[in-house]
N, C-alpha and C positions, 0 to 999 in steps of 0.2 A: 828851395831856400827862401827865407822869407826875406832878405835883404837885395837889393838889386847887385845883380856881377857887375861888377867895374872892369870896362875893355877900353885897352891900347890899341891902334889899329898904325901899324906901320907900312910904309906905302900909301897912305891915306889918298894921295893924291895920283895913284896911279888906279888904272880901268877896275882893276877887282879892287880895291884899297878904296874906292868912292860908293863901291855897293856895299860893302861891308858899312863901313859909319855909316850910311842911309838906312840899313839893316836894324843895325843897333840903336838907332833911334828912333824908328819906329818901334821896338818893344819895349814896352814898361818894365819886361823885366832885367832888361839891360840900361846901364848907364855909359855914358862914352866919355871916359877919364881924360885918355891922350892921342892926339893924333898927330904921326909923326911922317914927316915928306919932307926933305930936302930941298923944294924945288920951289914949293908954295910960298913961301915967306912969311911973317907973322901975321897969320888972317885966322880969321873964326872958322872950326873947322866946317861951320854949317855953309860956310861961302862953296865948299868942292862940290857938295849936291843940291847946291838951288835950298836951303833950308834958311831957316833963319837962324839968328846966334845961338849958339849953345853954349859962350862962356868957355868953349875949351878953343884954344889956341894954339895951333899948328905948327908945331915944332922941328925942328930940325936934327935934334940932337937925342938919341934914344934913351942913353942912360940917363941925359937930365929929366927927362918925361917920365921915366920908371923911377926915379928917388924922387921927383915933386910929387907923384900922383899917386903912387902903389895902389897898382891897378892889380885886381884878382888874375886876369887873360888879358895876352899880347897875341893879335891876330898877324899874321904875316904872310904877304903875298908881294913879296918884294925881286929877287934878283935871285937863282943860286948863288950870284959870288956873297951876296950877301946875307944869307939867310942863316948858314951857319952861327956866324959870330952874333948876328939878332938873338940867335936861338938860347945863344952862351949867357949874353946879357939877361933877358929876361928871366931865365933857372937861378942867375946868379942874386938876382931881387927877389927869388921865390913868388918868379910870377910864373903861372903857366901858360908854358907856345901853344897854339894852334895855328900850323905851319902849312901850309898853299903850297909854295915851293917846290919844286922836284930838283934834284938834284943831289943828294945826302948819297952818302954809301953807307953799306951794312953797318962800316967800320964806326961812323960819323954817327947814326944811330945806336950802336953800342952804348958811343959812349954820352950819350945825350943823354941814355936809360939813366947810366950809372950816374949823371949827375942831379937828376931830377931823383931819385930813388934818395939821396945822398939830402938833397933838400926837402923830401918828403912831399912833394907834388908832380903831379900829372902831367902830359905834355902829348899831345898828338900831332904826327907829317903823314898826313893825307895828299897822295897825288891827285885827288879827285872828290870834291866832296858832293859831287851831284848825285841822287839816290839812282836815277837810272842809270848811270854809270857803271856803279857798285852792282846793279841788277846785272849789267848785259857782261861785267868780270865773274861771278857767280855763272849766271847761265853753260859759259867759258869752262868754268873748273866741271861744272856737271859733263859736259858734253867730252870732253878731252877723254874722260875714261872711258867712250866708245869711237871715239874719231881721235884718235892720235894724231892723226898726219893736219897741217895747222899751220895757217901762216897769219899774221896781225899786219895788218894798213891803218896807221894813224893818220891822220889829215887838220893840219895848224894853216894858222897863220904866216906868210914868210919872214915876221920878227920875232918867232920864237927864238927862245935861245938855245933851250938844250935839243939832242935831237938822238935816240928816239923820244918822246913823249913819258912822263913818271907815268900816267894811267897805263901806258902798253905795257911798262916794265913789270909794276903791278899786277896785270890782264900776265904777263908771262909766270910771273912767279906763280901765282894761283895754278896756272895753266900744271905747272912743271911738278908742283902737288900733287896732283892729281894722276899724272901719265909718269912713265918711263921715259927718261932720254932716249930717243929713237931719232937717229939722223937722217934725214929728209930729202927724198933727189935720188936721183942718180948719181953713183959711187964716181963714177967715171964725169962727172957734169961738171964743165969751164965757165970758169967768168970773162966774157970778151971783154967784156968794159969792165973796171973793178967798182964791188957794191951794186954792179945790176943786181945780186938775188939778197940783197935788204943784209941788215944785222942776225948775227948765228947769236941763239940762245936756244941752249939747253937740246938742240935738234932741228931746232924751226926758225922762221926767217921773222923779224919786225921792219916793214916798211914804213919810212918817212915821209908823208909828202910835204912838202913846206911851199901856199900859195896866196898873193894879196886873192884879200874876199872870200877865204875858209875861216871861219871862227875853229870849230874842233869838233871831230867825229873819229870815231873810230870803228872799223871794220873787223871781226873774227873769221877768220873762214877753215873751216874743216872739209875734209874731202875724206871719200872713200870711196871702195868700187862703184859704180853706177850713181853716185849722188854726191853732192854737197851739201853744206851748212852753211849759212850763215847769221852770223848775233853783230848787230851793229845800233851805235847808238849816236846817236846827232844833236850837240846841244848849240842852240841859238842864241842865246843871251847869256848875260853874267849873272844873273837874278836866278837864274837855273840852279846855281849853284849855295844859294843865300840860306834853304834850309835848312839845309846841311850844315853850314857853318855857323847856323843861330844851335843848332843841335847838339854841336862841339863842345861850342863855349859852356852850354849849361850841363854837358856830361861831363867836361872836363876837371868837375870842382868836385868830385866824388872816386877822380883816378890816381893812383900813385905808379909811374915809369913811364918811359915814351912809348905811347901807342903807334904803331906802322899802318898805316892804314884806317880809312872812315866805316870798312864795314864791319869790325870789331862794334863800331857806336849802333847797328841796327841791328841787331839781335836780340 
């Protein structure tokens, strides 16, 4: 496009919400319309990452930031409880989400399709927008159709919210593609404690760990007679995650329905 995309970034003021607008204004070919945070009060949005003014002013209120600016993309790495209705608003300005968030059900993404189809733009919820991520969920679906047997160990922070983890849910659905539901264990095998053997998906177990001073890693592990596998990926910073969502925003102005997932964008 020879025009610059106009980005909303809500959450602006929270940990992913301050690397995104720093993102965004480092590239020429993005412009940074609105930024929206409850918490900030009216200040220049360049005050959240040490920049200087940018003229755009930190707003509180979503839908007056999408009717004063009509922004092409609304970035969202806000809350599940809030990400849906973000999600509603934005389709409903015919702007399109690119949504961080985990949390959504099939059901909630159905119908997000139908409304974004209904407006005639694009919209992606990526559990994970870091490309090795996307690699070590890939590796995951290849390996399943010889290693069935499979268990997932996520590791956060202990303020996450949801639990298990969007990227594991993702890493299972891929997984379950790929293989047969095949249940896992011994027929006969008790939980002393309840939830010592992790969440039942599809055959297999996803473990949670939630600890202060883990950022986010996630572990695949396949077994089989005399060996294991393991595919694990470990990301250190929130900047990890920034090409991917610079990638988003400028695929997302050439897509019509809600995309599930970031590795759709690499291929």
């Amino acid at each position: 496009m020879s025009q610059r995309i106009k980005v909303a970034v809500t959450g602006a003021g929270g940990r992913m919400g301050r690397e995104v607008v720093k993102m965004v204004l480092e590239d020429p070919a993005l412009q940074l319309a609105a930024a929206i945070y409850t918490s900030a009060g009216p200040v220049d949005a360049g005050t959240l990452v040490g920049k200087s003014d940018t003229g755009v002013i930190v707003s509180s209120n979503l839908t007056e930031a999408l009717s004063a600016t009509r922004p092409d993309v609304l970035v969202d790495f806000t809350t599940p409880h809030s990400a849906m209705p973000n999600t509603e608003t934005a389709i409903s300005f015919g702007v399109r989400p690119v949504i961080g968030t985990t949390g959504f059900t099939p059901e909630q993404i159905a119908e997000l399709d139908k409304q974004c189809r209904d407006q005639g733009i694009g919209g992606l919820i990526a559990p994970n927008f870091s490309i090795g991520a996307i690699l070590m969920m890939r590796f995951s679906a290849m390996a399943a159709k010889y290693f069935p047997h499979v268990e997932i160990i996520e590791y956060h922070g202990d303020q996450k919210l949801d639990a298990p983890s969007g990227t594991s849910i993702k890493t299972a659905e891929l997984i379950s593609e790929a293989r047969q539901e095949l249940r896992q264990g011994n027929p006969k095998e008790e939980e002393v404690i309840e939830g010592a053997r992790g969440g039942y998906y599809n055959g297999f177990r996803i473990h949670s760990v939630r600890l202060p001073g883990v950022f986010a890693q996630q572990e695949v592990v396949f077994g089989a007679f005399g060996q294991t596998l393991k595919i694990r990926h470990d990301s250190h910073d929130r900047a990890g995650y920034m090409p991917g969502v610079n990638t988003a925003i400028k695929k997302i102005m050439s897509v019509t329905g809600m995309v599930y997932g970031f590795e759709h964008f690499l291929d």
